[in-house]
N, C-alpha and C positions, 0 to 999 in steps of 0.2 A: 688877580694879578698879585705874584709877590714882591714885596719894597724887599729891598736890602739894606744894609747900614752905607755900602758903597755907592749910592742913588739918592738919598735922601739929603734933604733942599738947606736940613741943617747943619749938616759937615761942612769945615772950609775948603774951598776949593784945591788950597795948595796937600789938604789932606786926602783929597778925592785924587791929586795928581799923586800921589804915594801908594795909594790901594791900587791904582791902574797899570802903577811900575811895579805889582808885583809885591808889595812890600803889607798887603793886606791879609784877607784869607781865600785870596783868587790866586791860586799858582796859573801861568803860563805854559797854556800847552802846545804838544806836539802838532803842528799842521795836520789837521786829516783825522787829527786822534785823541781819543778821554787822555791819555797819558802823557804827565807836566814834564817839560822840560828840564827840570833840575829831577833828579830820580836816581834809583839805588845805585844805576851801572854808572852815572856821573858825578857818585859820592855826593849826589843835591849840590853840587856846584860851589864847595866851601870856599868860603873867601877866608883864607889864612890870614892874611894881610885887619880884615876888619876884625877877625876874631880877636888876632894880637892886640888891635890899640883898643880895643873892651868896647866899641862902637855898637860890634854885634856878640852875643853871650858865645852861641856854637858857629857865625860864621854864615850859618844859611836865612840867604832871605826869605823872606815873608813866614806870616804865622802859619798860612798851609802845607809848607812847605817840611818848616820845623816839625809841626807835629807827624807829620807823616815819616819822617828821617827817624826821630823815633820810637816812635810805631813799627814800622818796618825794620828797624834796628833790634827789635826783640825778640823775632823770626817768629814761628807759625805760631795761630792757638793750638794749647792742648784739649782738643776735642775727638770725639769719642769713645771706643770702648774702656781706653784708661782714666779717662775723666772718672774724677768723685763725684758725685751731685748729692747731696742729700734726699731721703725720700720728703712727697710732699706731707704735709703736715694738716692734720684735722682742721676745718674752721673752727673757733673758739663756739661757744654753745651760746652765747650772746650773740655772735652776728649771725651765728646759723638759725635763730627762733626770729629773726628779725626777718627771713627769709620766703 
């Protein structure tokens, strides 16, 4: 079984009621579906209002939320055939005799 920091017997409660509002790295999701309720097509639900009084930095709550906005705000990877990759590189001859 995995603990989380949101379950764990040391947080104070009224910080366990802040992670459950959403205000942790749990977004609230869509009934029925993986997909959180605050999300690209609802601009993550900015609250203009908190962003102004400096309450919240961007506005969007909770940290899962944030990092996802973005994440998703930097559009796709660049992957494959124009990706650079460097080639891979020899092991050094010290860990390769240790082998």
């Amino acid at each position: 079984m995995v603990d989380d920091v949101s379950s764990h017997p040391s947080i104070p409660k009224e910080h366990i009621e802040l992670i459950k509002d959403g205000n942790g790295v749990h977004a609230e999701l869509i009934p029925g579906t993986f997909r959180p309720v605050a999300n690209r097509d609802n601009d993550y639900l900015i609250d203009r209002a908190k962003q102004k009084s400096g309450r919240h930095y961007n506005g969007v709550k909770g940290l899962a939320m944030q990092d996802a906005s973005v994440q998703e705000s930097m559009g796709p990877s660049r992957t494959g055939p124009r990706s650079i990759c460097a080639p891979p590189t020899a092991p050094s001859s010290s860990r390769a005799s240790g082998w």
